[in-house]
N, C-alpha and C positions, 0 to 999 in steps of 0.2 A: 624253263622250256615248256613249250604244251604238248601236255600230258596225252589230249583225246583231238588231233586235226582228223583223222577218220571217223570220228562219230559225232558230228555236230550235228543240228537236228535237223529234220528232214525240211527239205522243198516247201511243203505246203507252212509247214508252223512256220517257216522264215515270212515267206510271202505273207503271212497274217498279221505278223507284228508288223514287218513293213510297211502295209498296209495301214493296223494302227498309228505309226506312226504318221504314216503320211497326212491321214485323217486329223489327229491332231496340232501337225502344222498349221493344215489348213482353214482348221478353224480359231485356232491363235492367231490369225493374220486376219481373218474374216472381223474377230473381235476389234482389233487395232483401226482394223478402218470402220468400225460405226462410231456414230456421235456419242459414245458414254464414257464414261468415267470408267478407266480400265484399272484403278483400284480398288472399285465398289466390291461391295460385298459377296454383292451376286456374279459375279465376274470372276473375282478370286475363288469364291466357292464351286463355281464348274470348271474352270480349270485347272484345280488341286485336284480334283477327281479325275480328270481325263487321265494330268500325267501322272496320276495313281495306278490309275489304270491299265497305263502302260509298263512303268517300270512292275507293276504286278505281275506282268506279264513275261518280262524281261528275265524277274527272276525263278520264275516258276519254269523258263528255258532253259535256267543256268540249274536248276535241280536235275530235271531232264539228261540232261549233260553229265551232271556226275554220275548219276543211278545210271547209265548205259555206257559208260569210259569203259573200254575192256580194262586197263589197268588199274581200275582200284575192284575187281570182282573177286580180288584172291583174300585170304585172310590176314594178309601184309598191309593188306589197304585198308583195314577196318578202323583204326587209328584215325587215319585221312577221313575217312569219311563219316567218323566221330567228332571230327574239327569242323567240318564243310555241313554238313546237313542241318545244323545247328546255329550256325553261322548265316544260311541261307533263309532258315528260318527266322531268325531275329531281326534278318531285312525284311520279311514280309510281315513281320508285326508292326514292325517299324511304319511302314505302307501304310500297312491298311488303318492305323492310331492315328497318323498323323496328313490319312489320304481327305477331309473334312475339312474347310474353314469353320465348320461350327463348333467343331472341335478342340483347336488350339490356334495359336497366334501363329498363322502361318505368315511369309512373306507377301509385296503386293503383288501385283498381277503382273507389273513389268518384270519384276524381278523372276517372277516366276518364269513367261516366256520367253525372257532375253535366257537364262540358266539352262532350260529345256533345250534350248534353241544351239544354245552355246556347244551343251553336252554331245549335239546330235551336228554340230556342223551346217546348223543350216542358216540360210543367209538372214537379215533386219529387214528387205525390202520384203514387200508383197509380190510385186512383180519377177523380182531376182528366184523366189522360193515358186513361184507358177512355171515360172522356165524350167525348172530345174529338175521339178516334181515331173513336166513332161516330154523335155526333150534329151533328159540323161540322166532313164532309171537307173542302167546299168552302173551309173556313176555311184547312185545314191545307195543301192545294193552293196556294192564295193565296201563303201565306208561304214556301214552297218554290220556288215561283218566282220570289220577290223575292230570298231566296236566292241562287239559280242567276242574277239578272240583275244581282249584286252583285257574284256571284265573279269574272266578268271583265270590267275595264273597258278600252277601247281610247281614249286620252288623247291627246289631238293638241296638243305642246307644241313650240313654236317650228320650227315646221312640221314636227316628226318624231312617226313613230306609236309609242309604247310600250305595251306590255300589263304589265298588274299583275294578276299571277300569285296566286290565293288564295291566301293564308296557312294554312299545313297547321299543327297543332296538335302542338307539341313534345311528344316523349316526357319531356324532361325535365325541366318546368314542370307544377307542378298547378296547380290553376282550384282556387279556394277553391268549398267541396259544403258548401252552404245544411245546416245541423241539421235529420235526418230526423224526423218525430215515433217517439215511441215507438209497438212493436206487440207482439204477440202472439209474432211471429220473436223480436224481442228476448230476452222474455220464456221462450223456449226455450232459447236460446242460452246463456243465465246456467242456466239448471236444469241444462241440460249440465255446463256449466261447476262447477256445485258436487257434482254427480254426480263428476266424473273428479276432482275435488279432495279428495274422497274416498277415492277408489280404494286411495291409501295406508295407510290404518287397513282399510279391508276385506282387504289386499294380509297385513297384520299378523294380524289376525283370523287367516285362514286358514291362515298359517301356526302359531300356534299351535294353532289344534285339530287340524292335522294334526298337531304335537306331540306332543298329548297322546292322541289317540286312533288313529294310525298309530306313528312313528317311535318315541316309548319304548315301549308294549307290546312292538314287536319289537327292540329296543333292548333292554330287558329281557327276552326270552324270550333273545335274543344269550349275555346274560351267564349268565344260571342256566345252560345249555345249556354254557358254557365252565368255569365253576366247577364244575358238577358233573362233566366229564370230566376236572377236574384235581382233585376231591378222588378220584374213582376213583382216578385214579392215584397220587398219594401214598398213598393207603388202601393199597397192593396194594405197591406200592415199598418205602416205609417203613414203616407201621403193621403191616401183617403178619409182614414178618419180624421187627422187632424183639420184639413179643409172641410167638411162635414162642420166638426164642430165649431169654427170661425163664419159658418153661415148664419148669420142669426135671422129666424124668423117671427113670422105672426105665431107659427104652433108652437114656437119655442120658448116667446115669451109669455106666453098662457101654463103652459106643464112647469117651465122653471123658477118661477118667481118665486122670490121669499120673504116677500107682502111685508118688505123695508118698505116705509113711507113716511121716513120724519120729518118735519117740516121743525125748521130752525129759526131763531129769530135772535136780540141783538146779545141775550144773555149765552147763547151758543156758540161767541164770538171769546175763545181762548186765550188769547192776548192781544196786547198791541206794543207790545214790548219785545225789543229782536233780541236780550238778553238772554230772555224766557228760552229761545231756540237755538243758540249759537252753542256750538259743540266745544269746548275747552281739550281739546289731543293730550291735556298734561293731566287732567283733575277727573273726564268726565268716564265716567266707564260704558260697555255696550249694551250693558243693562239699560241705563239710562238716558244714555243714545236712542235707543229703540224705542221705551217709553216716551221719550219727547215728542220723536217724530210722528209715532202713532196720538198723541195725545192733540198737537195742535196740525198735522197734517204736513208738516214740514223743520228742517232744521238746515243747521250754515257750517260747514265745515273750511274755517280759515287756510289758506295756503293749500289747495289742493295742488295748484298748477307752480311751477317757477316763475317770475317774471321774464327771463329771458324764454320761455317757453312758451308762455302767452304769446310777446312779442312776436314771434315766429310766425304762429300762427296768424295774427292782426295782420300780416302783411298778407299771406295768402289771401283770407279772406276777401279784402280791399281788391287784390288784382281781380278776383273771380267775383264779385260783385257787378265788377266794371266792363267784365267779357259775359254779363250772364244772356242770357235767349231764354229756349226754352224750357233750361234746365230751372227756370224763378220757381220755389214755391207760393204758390197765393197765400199772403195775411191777410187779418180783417185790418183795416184800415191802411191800405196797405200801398199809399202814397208815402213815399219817401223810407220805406221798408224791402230791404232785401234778404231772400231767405235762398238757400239750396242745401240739398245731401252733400253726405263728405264722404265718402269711402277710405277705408285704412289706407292703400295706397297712392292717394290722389295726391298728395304731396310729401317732401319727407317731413315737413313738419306735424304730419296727424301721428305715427306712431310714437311720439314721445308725448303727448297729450295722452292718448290711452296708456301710457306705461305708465305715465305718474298716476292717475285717475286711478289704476288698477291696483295699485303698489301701497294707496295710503291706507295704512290699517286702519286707521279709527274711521273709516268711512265705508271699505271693505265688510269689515265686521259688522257693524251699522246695517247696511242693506242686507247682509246674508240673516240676519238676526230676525231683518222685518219680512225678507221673502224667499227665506234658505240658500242651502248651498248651489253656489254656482249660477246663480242671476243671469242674464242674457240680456246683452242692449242691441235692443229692436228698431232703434233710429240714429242719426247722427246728424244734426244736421247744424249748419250757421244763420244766426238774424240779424240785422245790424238795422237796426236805426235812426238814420238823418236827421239835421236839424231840416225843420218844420214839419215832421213828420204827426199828426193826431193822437188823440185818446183812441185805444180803440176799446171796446164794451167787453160789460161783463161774461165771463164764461169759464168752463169746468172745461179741458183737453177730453174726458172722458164724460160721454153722456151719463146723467144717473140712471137714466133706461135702461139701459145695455153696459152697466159694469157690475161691481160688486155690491152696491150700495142695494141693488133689488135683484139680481141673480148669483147671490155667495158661493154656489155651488157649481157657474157656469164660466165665472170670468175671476181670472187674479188681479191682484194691484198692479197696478204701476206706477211708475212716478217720472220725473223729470228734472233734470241735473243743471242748472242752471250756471256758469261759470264768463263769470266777463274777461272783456281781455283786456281792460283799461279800466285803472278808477272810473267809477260812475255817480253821479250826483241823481237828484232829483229832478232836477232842470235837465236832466237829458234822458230820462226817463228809464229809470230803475223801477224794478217792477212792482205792482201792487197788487197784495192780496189780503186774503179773510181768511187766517188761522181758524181751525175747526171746524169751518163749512166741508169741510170731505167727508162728516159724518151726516150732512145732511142731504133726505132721499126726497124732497121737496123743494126747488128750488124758486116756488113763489115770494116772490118779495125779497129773494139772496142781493138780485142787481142795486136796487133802492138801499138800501141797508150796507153793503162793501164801498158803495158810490159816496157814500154818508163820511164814512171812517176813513176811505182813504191811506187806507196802513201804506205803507211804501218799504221794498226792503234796502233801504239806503246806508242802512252802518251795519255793516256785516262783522265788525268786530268788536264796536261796544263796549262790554268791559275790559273786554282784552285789547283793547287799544292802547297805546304805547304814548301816542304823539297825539295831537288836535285834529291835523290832517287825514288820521288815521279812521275819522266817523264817518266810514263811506263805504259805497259795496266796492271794496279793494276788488285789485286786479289780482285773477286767479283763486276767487273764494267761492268755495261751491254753494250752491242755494236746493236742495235736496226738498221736494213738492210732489207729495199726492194730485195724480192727475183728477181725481175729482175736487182738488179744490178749487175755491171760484179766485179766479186772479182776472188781471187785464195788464197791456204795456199802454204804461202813460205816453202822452204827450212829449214831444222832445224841444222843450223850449228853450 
């Protein structure tokens, strides 16, 4: 039974919560229709405070209420209002501890306004709760006060008074929130949403065109800007002096000379024996490899090339002889002589030629011995000789003026790798030279005198000959010659 229906609180406190509440509707509904996520954070956290605020207020009515009930003012009631006041306060702790999302884990937002909602009777729509709020206060009045005349009952059981304290709404229990209809909010919220879903491939976009129109331009301006301060510099470092010093002049050969000027005659003539210079790969060591070469100006390294590797080559040569223009080098005698460059990849038959040539040790060793490590070939080139091709005249590849013979401090050796690609006889003109003429710095009276002797190097393997056939400059045997020696190509008879 209720205790206090004549002293409920006055006119104006009703009208204020009212109020509050009405306030709080309306902006529970106001939330529902913007585009945001009605679970966030910030969302839940203003309206745990509102309905904090309210029910704070609800129950600071219900104290009101008992502190002015004529029947609990006598000393009968003191009991009762030892139960109640105690009770009422424990709800407004409860409140205000639990009135914060920052606080504790309260429910989401739905849950929250569909439960408020619930509690108070008021309608899911927007529309429904705008009606309601203004064309049937009186209605809403009504129910507020049924309400407020629910929330405390004073229950008189077995002769004792008990208050039954309203039940405050757990933070941590949802209220099942009735399916909103679809709106317009919705319908922003997903465009958003496929907007930021996005963002990715635009996030991509962008940085590719900055790519392509920021970062490589200056990416590449970067590099040409470093490349061309470092071809400067190698240009000016190495390229210049070393062309510098390939200029030989009048002042150069006055300050450089080293007043070599030997003049040689028939006793200066080393051998005439190709025994004397043929390299033995099994017996001869690079001691005496080196000494050889240095001593008569030349030596013979048997089988540098494969026979089938010659061959190879012989046919190139042949084709390109027969298509030559103006690639011909000029010989001296140079009817029925064909010469031209070879470059490494002119055919596939030239890199197996340099692989073996490179590969033989005892010839490897041999030139690193006479002109150190890592040697460098300066030329490459093919001659071939026809029948009725001439003699042609005596001469040294390398002037004595202008090598090592009278500038030691300005020019290095070189020499000249001579390798047939067919047995060669005399009669088709295997080449002739003057062993130890490369020490001489005079070469008056050289032609007269090699023209005399006639040396030829026609049996490139000599003692190490096998067979009878075998006295001949064999196919693929190397002929290793100091450019300042005096040679000439005979006659192809």
């Amino acid at each position: 039974m209720h205790l206090f229906p004549s002293t409920m609180p006055s006119t104006t406190t009703t009208t204020s919560l009212q109020r509050k509440r009405q306030d709080l509707i309306t902006l529970i509904n106001h939330v529902r229709t913007l585009p945001i996520d009605q679970n966030g954070e910030s969302s839940n956290l203003v309206l745990s405070r509102l309905l904090a605020e309210v029910r704070r207020s609800e129950v600071e009515e219900m104290r009101n209420a008992v502190l002015q009930c004529p029947g609990l003012s006598s000393d009968k009631s003191q009991a009762l209002l030892q139960i109640a006041l105690p009770a009422l306060q424990e709800a407004l702790d409860h409140i205000n501890k639990n009135g914060d999302m920052m606080q504790s884990s309260l429910m989401s937002g739905e849950a929250l306004t569909s439960s408020f909602c619930a509690k108070g009777g008021i309608p899911e729509s927007v529309m429904d709760v705008a009606e309601n709020s203004s064309n049937d206060s009186s209605s809403s009045e009504h129910e507020h006060d049924q309400q407020d005349e629910s929330a405390i009952k004073l229950i008189k059981k077995e002769g004792r008074h008990q208050v039954a304290v309203p039940t405050l709404i757990s933070s941590s229990k949802k209220s099942k929130a009735s399916k909103k209809p679809k709106s317009s909010s919705t319908n922003t919220v997903r465009s958003k949403s496929k907007s930021s879903s996005s963002s990715p491939l635009a996030r991509i976009m962008k940085a590719i065109l900055r790519c392509i129109f920021l970062d490589l331009p200056l990416a590449t301006t970067c590099i040409f800007l470093v490349a061309s301060y470092a071809s400067r510099h190698i240009f000016h470092t190495y390229w210049v002096p070393v062309m510098d010093s390939l200029t030989w002049t009048d002042e150069r050969r006055e300050i450089e000379s080293t007043n070599y000027m030997r003049s040689c005659d028939i006793s200066d003539i080393s051998t005439l024996n190709s025994d004397d210079f043929i390299i033995d790969p099994d017996s001869t060591t690079t001691e005496e490899a080196v000494a050889i070469t240095n001593k008569h100006g030349m030596s013979v390294f048997p089988g540098l090339l494969k026979p089938e590797t010659a061959a190879a080559m012989r046919e190139y040569v042949l084709r390109k002889n027969a298509a030559l223009g103006d690639d011909a080098i000029w010989l001296i005698s140079n009817k029925n002589r064909w010469s031209f460059a070879i470059g490494a990849d002119d055919d596939p038959s030239v890199p197996p030629i340099l692989q073996e040539i490179a590969t033989n040790e005892s010839f490897l060793k041999t030139i690193e011995g006479i002109m150190g490590e890592d040697p460098a070939m300066v030329e490459f080139t093919a001659i071939t000789s026809g029948y009725g091709a001439g003699d042609q005249h005596w001469h040294a590849d390398n002037d004595f003026t202008a090598s090592t013979m009278h500038y030691g401090r300005s020019f290095v050796p070189m020499y000249s790798l001579f390798v047939p690609l067919q047995d060669t006889t005399k009669e088709m003109g295997a080449t002739s030279a003057c062993p130890g003429t490369h020490l001489c710095g005079d070469e008056t009276g050289l032609s007269q005198m090699c023209d005399e002797l006639n040396f030829q190097v026609s049996d490139s393997r000599g003692r190490l000959a096998e067979k009878e056939e075998d006295h001949v400059w064999k196919n693929g045997d190397g002929y290793l010659m100091n450019l300042n020696t005096y040679h000439r190509g005979p006659g192809h008879t």
